[in-house]
PyMOL Python script that loads the backbone (N, CA, C, O; Angstrom):
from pymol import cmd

cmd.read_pdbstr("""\
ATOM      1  N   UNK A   1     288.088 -72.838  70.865  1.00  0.00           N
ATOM      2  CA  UNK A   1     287.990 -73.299  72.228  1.00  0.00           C
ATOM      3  C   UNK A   1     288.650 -74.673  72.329  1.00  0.00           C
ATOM      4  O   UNK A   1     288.455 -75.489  71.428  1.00  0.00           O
ATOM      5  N   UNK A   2     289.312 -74.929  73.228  1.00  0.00           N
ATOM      6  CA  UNK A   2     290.127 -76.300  73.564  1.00  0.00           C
ATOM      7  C   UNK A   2     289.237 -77.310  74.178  1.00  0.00           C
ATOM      8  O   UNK A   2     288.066 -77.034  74.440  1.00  0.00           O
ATOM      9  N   UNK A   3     289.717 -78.387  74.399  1.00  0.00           N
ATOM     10  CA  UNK A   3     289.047 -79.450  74.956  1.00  0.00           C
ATOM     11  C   UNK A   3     289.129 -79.679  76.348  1.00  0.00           C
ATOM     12  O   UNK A   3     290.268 -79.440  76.748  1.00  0.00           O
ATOM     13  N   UNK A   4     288.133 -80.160  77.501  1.00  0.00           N
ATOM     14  CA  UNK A   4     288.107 -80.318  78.516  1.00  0.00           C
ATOM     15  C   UNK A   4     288.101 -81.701  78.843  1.00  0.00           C
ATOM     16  O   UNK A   4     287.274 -82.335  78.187  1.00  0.00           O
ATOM     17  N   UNK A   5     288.935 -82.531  79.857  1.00  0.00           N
ATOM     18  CA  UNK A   5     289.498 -83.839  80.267  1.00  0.00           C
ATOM     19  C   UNK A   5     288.631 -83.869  81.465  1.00  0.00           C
ATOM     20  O   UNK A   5     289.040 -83.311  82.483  1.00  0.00           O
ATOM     21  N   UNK A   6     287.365 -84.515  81.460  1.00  0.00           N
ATOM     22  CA  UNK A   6     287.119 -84.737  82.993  1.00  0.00           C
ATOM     23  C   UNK A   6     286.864 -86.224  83.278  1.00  0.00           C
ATOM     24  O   UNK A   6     286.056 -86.991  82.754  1.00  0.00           O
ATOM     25  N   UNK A   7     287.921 -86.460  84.411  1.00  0.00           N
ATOM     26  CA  UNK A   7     287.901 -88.217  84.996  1.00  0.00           C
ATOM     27  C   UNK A   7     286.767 -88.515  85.358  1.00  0.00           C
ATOM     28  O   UNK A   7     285.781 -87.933  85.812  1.00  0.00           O
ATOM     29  N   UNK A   8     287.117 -89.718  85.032  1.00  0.00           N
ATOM     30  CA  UNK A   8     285.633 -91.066  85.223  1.00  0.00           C
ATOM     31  C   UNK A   8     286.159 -92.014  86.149  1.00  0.00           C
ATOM     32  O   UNK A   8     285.537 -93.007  86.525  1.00  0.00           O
ATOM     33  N   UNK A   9     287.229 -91.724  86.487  1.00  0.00           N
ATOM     34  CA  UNK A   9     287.973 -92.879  87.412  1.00  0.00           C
ATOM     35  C   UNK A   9     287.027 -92.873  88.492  1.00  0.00           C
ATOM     36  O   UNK A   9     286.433 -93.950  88.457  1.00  0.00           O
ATOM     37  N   UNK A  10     286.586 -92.110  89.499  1.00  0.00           N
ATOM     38  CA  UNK A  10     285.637 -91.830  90.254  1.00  0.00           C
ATOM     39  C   UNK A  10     284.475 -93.266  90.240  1.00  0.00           C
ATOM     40  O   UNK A  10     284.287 -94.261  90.940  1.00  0.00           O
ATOM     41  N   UNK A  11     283.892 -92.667  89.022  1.00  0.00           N
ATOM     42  CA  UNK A  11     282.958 -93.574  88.500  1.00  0.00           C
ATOM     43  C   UNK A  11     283.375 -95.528  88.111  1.00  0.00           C
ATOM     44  O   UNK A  11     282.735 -96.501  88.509  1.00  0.00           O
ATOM     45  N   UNK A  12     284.211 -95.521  87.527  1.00  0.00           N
ATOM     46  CA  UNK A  12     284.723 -96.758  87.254  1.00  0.00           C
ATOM     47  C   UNK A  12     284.932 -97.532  88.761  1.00  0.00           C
ATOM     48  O   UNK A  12     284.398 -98.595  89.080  1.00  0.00           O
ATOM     49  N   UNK A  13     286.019 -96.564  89.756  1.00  0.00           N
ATOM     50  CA  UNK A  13     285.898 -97.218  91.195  1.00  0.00           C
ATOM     51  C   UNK A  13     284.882 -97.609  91.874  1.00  0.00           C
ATOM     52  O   UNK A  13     284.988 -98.710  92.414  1.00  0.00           O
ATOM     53  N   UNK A  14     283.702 -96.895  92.039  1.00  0.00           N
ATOM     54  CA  UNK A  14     282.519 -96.684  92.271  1.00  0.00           C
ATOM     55  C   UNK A  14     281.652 -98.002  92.021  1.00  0.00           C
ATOM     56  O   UNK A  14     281.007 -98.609  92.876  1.00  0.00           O
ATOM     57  N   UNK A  15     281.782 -98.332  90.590  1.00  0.00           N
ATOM     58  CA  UNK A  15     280.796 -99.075  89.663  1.00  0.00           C
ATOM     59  C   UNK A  15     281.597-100.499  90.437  1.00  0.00           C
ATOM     60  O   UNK A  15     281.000-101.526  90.762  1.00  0.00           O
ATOM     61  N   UNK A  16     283.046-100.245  90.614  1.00  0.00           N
ATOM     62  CA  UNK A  16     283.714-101.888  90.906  1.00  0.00           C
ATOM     63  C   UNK A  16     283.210-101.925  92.779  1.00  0.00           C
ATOM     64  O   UNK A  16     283.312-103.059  93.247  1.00  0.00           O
ATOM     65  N   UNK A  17     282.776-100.979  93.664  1.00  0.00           N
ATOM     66  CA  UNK A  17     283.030-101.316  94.686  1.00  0.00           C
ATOM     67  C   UNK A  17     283.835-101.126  95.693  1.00  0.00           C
ATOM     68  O   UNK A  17     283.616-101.528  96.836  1.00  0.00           O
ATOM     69  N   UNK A  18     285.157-100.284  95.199  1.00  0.00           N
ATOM     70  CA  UNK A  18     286.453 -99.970  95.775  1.00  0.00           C
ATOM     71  C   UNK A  18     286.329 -98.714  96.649  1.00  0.00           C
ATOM     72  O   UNK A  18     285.341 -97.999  96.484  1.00  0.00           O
ATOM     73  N   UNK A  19     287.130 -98.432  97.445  1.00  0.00           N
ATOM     74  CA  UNK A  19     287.278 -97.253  97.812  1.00  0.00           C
ATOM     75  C   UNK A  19     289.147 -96.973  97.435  1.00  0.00           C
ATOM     76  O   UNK A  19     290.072 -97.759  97.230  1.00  0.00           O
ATOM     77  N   UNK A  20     289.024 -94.969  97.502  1.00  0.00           N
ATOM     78  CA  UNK A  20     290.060 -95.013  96.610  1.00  0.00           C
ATOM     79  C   UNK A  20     291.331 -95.265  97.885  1.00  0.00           C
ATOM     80  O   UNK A  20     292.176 -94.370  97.860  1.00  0.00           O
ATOM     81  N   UNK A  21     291.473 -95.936  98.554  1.00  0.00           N
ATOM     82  CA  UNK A  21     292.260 -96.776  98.850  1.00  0.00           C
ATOM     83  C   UNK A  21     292.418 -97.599  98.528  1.00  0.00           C
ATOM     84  O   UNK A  21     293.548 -97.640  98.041  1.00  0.00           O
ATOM     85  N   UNK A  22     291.890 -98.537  98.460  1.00  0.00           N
ATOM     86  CA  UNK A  22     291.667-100.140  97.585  1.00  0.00           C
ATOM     87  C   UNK A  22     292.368 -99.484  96.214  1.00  0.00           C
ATOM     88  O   UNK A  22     293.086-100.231  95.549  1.00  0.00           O
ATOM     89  N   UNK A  23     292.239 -98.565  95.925  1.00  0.00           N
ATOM     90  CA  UNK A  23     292.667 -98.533  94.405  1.00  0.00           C
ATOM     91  C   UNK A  23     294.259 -98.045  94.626  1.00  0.00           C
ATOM     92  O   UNK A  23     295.176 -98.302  93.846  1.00  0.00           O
ATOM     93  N   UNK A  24     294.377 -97.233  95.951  1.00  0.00           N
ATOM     94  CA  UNK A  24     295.932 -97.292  96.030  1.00  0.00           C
ATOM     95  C   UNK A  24     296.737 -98.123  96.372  1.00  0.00           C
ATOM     96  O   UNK A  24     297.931 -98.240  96.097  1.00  0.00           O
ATOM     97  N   UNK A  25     295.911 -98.861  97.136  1.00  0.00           N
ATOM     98  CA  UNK A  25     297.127-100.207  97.501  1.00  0.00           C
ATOM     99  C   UNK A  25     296.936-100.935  96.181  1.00  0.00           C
ATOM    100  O   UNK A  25     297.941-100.866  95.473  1.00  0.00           O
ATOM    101  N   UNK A  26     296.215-101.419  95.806  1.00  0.00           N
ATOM    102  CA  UNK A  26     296.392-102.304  94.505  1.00  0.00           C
ATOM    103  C   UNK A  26     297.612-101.428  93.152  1.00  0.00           C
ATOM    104  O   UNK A  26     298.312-101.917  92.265  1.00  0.00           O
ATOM    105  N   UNK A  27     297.396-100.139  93.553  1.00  0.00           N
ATOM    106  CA  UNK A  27     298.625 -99.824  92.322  1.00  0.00           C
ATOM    107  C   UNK A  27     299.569 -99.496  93.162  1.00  0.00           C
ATOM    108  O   UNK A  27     300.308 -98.706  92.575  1.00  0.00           O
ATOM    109  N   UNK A  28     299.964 -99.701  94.311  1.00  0.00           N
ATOM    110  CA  UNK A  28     301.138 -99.093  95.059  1.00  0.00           C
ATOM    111  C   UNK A  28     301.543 -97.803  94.858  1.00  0.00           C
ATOM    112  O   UNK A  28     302.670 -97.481  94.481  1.00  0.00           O
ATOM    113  N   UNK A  29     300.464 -96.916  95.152  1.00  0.00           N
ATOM    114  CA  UNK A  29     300.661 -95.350  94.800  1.00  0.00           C
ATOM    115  C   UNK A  29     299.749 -94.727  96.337  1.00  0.00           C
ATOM    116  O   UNK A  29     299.266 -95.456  97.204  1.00  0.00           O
ATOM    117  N   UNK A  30     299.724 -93.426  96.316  1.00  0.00           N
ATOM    118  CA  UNK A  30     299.347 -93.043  97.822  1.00  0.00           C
ATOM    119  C   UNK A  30     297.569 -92.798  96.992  1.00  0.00           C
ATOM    120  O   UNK A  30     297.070 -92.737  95.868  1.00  0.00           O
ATOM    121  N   UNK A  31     297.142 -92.722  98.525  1.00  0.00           N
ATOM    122  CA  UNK A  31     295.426 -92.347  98.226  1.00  0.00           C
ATOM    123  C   UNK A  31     295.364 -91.124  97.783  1.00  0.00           C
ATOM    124  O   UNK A  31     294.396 -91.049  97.026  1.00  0.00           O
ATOM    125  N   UNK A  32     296.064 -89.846  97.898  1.00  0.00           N
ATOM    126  CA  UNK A  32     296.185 -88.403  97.676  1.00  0.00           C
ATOM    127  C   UNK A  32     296.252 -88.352  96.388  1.00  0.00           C
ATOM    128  O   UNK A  32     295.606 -87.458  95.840  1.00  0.00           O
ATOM    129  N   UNK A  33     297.140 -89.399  95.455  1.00  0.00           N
ATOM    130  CA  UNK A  33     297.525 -89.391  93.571  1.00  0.00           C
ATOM    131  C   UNK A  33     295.853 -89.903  93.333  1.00  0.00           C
ATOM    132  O   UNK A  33     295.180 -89.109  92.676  1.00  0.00           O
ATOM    133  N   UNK A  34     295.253 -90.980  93.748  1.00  0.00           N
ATOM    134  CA  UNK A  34     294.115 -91.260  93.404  1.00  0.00           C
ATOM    135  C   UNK A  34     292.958 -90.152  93.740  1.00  0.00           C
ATOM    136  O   UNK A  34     291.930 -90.529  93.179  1.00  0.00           O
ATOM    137  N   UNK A  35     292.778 -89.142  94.322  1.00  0.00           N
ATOM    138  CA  UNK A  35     291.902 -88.340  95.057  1.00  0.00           C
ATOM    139  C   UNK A  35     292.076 -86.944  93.789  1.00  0.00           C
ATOM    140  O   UNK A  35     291.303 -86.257  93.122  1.00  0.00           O
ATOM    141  N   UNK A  36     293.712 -87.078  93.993  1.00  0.00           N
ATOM    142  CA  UNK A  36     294.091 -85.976  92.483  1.00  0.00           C
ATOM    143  C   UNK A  36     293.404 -86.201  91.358  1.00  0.00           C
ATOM    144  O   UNK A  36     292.765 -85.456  90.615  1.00  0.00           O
ATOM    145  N   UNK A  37     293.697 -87.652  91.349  1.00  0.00           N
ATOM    146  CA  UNK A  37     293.188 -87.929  89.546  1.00  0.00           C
ATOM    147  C   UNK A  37     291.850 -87.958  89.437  1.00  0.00           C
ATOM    148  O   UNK A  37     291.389 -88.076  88.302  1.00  0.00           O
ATOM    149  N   UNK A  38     290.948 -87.858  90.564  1.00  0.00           N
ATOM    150  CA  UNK A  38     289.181 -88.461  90.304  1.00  0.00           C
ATOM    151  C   UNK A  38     289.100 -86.383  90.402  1.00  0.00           C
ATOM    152  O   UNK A  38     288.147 -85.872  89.815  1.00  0.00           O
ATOM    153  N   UNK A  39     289.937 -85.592  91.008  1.00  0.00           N
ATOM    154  CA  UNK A  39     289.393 -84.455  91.291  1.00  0.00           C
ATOM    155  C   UNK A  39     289.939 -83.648  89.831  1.00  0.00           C
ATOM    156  O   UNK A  39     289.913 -82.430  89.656  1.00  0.00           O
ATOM    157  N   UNK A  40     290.316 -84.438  89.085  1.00  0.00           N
ATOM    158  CA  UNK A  40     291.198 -83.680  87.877  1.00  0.00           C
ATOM    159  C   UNK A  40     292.493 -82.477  88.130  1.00  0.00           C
ATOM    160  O   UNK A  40     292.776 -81.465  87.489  1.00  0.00           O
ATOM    161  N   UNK A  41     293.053 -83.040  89.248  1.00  0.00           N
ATOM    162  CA  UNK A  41     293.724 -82.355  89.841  1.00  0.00           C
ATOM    163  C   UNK A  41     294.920 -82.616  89.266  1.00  0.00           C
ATOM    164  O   UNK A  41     295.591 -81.591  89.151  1.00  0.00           O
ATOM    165  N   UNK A  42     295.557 -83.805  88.775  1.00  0.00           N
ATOM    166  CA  UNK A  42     296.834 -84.519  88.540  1.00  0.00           C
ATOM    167  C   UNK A  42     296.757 -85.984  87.973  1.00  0.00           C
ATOM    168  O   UNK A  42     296.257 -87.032  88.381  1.00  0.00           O
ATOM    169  N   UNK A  43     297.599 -85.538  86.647  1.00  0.00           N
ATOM    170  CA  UNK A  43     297.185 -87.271  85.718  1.00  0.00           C
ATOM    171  C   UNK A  43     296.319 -87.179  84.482  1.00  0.00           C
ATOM    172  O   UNK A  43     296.350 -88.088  83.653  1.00  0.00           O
ATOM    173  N   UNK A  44     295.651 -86.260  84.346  1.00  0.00           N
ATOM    174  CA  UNK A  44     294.583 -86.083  83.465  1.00  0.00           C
ATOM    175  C   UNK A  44     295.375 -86.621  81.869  1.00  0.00           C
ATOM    176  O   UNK A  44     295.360 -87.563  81.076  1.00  0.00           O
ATOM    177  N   UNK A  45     296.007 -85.324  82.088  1.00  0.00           N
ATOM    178  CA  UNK A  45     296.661 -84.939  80.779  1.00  0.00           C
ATOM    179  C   UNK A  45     297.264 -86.647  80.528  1.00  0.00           C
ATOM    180  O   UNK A  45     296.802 -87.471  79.739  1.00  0.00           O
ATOM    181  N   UNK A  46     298.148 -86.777  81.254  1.00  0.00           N
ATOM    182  CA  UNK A  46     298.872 -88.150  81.367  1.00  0.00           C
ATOM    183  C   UNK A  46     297.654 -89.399  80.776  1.00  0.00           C
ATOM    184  O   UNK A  46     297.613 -90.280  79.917  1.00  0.00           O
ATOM    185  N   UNK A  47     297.164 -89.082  81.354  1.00  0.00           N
ATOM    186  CA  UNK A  47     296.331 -89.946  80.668  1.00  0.00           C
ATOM    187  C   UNK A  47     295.437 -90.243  79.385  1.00  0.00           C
ATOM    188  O   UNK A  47     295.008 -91.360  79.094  1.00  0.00           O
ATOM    189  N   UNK A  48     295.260 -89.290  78.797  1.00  0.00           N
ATOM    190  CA  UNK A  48     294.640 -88.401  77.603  1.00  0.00           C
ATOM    191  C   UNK A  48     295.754 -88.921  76.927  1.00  0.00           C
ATOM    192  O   UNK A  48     295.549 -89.992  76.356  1.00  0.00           O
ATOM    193  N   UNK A  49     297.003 -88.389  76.833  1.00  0.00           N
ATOM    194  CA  UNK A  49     297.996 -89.217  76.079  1.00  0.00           C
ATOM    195  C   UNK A  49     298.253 -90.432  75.974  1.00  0.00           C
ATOM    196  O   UNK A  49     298.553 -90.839  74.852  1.00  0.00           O
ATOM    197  N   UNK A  50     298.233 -90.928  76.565  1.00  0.00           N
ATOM    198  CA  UNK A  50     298.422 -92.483  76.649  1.00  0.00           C
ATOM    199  C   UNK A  50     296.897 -93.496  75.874  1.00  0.00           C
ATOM    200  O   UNK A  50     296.838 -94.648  75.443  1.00  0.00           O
ATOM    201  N   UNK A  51     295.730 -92.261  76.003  1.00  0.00           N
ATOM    202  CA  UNK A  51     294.849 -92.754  75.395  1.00  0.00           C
ATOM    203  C   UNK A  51     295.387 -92.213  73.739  1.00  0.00           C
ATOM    204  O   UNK A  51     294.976 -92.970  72.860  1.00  0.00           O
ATOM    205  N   UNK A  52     295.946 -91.431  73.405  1.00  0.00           N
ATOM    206  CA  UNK A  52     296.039 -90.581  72.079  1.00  0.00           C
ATOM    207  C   UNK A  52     297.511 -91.784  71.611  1.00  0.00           C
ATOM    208  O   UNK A  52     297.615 -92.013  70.406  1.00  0.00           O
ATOM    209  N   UNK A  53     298.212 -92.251  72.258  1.00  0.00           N
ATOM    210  CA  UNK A  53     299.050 -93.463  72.248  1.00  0.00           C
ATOM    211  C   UNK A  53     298.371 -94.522  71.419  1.00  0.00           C
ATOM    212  O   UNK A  53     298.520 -94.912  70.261  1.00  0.00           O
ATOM    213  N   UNK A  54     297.572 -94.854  72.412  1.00  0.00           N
ATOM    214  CA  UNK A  54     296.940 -95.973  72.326  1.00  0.00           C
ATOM    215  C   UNK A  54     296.482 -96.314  70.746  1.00  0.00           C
ATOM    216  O   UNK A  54     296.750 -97.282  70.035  1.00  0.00           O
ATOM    217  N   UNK A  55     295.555 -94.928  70.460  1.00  0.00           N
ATOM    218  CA  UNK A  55     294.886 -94.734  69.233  1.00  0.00           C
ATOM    219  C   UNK A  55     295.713 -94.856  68.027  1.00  0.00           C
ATOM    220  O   UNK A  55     295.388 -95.449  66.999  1.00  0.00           O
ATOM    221  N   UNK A  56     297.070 -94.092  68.305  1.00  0.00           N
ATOM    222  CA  UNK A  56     297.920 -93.587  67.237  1.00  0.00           C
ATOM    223  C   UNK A  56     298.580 -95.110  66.448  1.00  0.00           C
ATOM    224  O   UNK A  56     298.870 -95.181  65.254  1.00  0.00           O
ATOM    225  N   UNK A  57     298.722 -96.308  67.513  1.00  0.00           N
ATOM    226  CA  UNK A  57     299.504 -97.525  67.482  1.00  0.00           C
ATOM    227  C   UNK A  57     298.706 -98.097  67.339  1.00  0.00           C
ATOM    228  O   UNK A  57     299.044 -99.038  66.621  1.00  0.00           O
ATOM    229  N   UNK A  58     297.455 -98.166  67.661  1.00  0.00           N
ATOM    230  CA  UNK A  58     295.842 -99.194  67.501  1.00  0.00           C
ATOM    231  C   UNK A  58     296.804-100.344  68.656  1.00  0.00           C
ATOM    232  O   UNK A  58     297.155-101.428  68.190  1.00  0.00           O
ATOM    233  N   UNK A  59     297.101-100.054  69.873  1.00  0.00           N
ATOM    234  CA  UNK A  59     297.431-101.131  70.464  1.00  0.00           C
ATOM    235  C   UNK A  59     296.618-100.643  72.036  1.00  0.00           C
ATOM    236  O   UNK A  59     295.837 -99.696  72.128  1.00  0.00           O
ATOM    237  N   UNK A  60     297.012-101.496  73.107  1.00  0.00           N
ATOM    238  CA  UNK A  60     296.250-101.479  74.459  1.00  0.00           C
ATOM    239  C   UNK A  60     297.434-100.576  75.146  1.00  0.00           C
ATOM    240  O   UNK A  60     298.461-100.303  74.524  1.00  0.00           O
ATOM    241  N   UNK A  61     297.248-100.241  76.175  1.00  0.00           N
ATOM    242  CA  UNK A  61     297.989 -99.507  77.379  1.00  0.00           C
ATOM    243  C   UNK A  61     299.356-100.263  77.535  1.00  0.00           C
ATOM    244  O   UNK A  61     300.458 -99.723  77.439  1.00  0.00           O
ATOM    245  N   UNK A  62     299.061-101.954  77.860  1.00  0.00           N
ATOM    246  CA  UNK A  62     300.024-102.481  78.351  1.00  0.00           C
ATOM    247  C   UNK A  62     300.741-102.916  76.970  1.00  0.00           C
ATOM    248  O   UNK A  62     301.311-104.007  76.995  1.00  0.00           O
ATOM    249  N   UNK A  63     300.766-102.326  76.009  1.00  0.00           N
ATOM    250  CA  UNK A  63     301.774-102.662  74.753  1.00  0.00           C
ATOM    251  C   UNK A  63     303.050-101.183  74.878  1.00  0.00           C
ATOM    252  O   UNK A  63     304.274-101.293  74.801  1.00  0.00           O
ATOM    253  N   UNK A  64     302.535-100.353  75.010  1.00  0.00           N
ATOM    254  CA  UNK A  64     303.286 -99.580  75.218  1.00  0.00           C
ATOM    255  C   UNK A  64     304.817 -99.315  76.186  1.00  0.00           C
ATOM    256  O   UNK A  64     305.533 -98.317  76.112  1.00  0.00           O
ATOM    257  N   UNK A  65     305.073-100.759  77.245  1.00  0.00           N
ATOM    258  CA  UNK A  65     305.990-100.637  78.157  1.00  0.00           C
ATOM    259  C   UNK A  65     306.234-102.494  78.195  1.00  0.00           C
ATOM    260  O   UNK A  65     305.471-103.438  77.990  1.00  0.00           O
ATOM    261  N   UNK A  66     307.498-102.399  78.517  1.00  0.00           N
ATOM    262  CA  UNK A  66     307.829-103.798  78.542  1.00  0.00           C
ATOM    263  C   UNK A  66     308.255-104.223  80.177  1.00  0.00           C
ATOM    264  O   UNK A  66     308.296-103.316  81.009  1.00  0.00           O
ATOM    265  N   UNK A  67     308.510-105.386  80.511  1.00  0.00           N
ATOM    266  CA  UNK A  67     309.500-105.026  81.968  1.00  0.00           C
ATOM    267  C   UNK A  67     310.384-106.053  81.645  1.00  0.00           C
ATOM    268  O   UNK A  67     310.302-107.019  80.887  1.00  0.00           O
ATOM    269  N   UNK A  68     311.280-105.611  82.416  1.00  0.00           N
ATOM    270  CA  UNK A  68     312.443-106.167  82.346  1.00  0.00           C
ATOM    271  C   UNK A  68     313.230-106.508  83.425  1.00  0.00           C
ATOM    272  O   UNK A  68     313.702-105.529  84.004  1.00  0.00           O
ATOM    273  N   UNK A  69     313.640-108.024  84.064  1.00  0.00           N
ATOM    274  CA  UNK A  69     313.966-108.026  84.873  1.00  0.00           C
ATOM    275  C   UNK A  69     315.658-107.553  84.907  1.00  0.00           C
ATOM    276  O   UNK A  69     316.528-108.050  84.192  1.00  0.00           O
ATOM    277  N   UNK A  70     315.843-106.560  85.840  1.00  0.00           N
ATOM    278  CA  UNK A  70     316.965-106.031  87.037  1.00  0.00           C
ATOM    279  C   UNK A  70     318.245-107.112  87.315  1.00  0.00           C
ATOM    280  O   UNK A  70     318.388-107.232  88.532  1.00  0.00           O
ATOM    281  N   UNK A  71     318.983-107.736  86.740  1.00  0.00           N
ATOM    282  CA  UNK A  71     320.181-108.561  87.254  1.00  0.00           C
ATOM    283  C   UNK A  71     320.974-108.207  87.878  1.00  0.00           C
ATOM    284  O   UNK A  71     321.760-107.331  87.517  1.00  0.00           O
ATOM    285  N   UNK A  72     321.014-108.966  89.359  1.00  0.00           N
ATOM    286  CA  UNK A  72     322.363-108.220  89.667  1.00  0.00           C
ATOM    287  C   UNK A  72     323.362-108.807  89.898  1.00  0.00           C
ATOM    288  O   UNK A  72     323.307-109.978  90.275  1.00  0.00           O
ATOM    289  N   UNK A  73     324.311-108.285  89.767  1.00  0.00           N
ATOM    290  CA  UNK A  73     325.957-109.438  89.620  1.00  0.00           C
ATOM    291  C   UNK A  73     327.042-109.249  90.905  1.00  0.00           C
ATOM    292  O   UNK A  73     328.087-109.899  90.931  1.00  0.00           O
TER     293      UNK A  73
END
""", "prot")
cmd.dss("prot")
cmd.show_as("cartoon", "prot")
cmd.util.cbc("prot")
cmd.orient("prot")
């Protein structure tokens, strides 16, 4: 039998106070991606990896991506 992914994002928003608007404007994403991800609708997986990332490197989320500023000439 395989493993089942069920979000806590729900809960984490919840516990801070937010509604999942507040959580879309703060990531600049629509309320519908946030409604997906608390309903396990979309992201799950995505996220499960990034936790299996995380583990594999023993590092945080934000080690994984750099930014870089865009020059333009």
């Amino acid at each position: 039998m395989g493993e089942i992914y069920v979000s806590r994002i729900a809960k984490l928003r919840e516990a801070k106070n937010m509604t999942q608007r507040q959580v879309a404007e703060s990531l600049g994403c629509d309320v519908s991606t946030v409604r997906n991800w608390e309903k396990n609708r979309d992201g799950v997986k995505m996220f499960v990896r990034v936790a299996k990332l995380c583990k594999l490197f023993d590092c945080d989320p934000s080690e994984l991506y750099e930014v870089v500023d865009l020059v333009e000439d």
